[in-house]
LUMMIVEX-535233 format. One record per atom (N, C-alpha, C): x, z, y; residue in one letter. Coordinates in steps of 0.1 Angstrom, whole numbers, plus 5000, padded with zeros to 4 digits. Layout:
N
XZYa;...
//
This chain:
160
747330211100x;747130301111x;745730291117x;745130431124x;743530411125x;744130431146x;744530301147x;744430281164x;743030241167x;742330311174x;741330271182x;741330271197x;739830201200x;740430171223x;740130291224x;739730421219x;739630521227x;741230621226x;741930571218x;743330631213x;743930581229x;744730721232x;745230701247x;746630631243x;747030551250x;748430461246x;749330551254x;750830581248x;751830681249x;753030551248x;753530591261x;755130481262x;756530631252x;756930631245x;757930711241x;759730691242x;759930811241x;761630781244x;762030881232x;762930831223x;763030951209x;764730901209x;765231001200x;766630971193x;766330941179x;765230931175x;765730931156x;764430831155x;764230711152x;763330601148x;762630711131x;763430791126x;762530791115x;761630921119x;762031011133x;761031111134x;759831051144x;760230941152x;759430871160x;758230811150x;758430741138x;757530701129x;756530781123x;757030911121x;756031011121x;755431071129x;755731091139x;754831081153x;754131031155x;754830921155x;753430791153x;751930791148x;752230841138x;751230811122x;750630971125x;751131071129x;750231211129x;749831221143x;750131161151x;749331131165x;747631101163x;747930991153x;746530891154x;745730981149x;744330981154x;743830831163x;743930861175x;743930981180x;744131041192x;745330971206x;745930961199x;747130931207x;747930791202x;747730671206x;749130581203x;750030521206x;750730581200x;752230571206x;752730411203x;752630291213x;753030191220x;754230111217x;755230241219x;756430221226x;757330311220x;758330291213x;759430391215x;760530341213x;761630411228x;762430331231x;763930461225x;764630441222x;765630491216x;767330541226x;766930491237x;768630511246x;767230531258x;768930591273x;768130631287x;768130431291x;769130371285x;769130251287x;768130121285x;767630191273x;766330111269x;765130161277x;765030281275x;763730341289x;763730271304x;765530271304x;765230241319x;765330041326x;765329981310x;765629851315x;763729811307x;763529881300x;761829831289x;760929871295x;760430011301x;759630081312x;759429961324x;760429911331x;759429851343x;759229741336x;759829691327x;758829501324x;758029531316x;757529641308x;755929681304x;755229741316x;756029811325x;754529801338x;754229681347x;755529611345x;754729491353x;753929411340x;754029411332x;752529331321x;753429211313x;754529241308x;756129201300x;755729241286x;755929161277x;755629181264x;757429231259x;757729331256x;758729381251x;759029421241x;759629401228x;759529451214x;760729561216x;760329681212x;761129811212x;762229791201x;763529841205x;764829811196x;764729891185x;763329961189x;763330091171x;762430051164x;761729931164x;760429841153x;759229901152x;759529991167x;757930141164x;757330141180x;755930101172x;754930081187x;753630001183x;752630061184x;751329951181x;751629851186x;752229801203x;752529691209x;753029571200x;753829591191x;754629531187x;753429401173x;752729471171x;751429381163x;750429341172x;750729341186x;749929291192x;750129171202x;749129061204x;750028981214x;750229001225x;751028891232x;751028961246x;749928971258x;749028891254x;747728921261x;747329061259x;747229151249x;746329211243x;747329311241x;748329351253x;749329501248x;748329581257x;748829741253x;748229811256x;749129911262x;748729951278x;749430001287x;750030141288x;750730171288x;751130331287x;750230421295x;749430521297x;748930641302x;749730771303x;750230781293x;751430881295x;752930851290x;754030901296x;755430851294x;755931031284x;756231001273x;756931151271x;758231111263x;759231181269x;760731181269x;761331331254x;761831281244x;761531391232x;763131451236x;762831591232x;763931681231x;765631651231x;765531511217x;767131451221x;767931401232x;767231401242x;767231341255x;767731481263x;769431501268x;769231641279x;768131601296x;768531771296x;767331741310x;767631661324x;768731631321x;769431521329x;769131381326x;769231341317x;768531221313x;767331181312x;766631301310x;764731311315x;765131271334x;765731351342x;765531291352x;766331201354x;766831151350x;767331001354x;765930901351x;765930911342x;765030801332x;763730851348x;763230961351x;762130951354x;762130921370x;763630971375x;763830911393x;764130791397x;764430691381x;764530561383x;764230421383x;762830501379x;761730401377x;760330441383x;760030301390x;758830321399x;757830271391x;757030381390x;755930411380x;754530301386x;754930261403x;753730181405x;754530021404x;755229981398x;755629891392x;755429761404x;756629781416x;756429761429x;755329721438x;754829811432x;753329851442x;752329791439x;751729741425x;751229661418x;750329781410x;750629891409x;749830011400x;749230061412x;748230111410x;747730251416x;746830311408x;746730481414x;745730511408x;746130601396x;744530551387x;744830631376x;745630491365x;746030391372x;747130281366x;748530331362x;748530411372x;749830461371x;750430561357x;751130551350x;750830641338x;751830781341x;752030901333x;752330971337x;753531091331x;754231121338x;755131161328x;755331321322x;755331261311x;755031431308x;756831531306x;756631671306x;757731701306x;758331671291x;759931681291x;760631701277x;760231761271x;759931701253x;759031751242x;760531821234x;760831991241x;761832031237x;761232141228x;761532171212x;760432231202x;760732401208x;760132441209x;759932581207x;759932671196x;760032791195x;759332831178x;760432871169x;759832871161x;761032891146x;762332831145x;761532641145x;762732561144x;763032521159x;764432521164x;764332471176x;765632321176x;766332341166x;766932241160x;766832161153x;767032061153x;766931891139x;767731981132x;767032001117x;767532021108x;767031911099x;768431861093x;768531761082x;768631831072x;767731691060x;767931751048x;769131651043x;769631701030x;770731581022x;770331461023x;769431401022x;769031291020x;769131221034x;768931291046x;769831241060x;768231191066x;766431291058x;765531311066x;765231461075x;764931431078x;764631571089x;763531671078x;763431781082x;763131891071x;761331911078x;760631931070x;759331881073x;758532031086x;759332111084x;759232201094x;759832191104x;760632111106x;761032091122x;760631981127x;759831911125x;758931801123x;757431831123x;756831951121x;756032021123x;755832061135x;756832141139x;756832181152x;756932091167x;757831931162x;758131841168x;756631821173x;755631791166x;754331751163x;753331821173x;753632001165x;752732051176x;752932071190x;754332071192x;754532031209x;754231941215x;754531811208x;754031691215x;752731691217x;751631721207x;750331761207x;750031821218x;750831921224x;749932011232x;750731961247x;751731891246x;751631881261x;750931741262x;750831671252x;749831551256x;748731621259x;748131651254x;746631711255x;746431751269x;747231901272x;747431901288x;748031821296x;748331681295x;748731561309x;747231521308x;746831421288x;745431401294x;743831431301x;744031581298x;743331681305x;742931641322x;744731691324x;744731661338x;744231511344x;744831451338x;744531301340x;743231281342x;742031331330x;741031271327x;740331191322x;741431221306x;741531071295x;740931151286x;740531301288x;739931341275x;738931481282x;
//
């Protein structure tokens, strides 16, 4: 993987570890994805002890964090919650966690949440193939959404 310090670190919330993996890998270098946490329960118990500066290994084995020690993790800038998640669970996950990590962030510390990466387009459903992977077009699409709302948080932000 080509992670570099200028790759903006991305905290993630996915349902499928094997579509999360490829996110991963077609992000880079632009974007690295840190973190991804798999349940509203893992977001909402793993999110505050990585903003208070908690070395946490994600229950889905996917996250540059995880090859790094704990001196040397790297902080989320943007939070994005993927499509498998209803819009009820984006706001749970997002009213229930204090982003300044009790009052210890500020600023542009604070990282930020982007809306649900729900695909648009042709494919708007996980379609599986027999083999029980996702079909490379809906995975395509997965890609170019996440792309473009990252792009517009770091815009706003002023990470790019």
């Amino acid at each position: 993987m080509l992670v570099s310090d200028t790759s903006i670190p991305v905290f993630t919330a996915g349902r499928s570890p094997k579509v999360g993996k490829v996110i991963q890998e077609r992000l880079l270098p632009q974007y690295d994805i840190t973190y991804l946490a798999l349940s509203v329960e893992e977001v909402k118990e793993s999110l505050p002890r990585i903003l208070r500066g908690e070395y946490v290994t994600p229950s889905s084995g996917i996250g540059s964090n995880i090859d790094r020690p704990a001196d040397a993790q790297r902080f989320p800038k943007l939070l994005v919650v993927g499509g498998g998640f209803s819009a009820e669970d984006y706001e749970d996950m997002k009213n229930s966690i204090d982003l300044t990590a009790g009052g210890t962030l500020s600023g542009d510390q604070v990282p930020v949440w982007i809306e649900r990466n729900v695909p648009s387009g042709p494919v708007t459903k996980p379609i599986t193939l027999p083999s029980g992977d996702f079909h490379p077009e809906f995975i395509d699409v997965i890609i170019g959404s996440a792309k473009a709302r990252l792009d517009e948080a770091a815009r706003e932000k002023g990470l790019i």
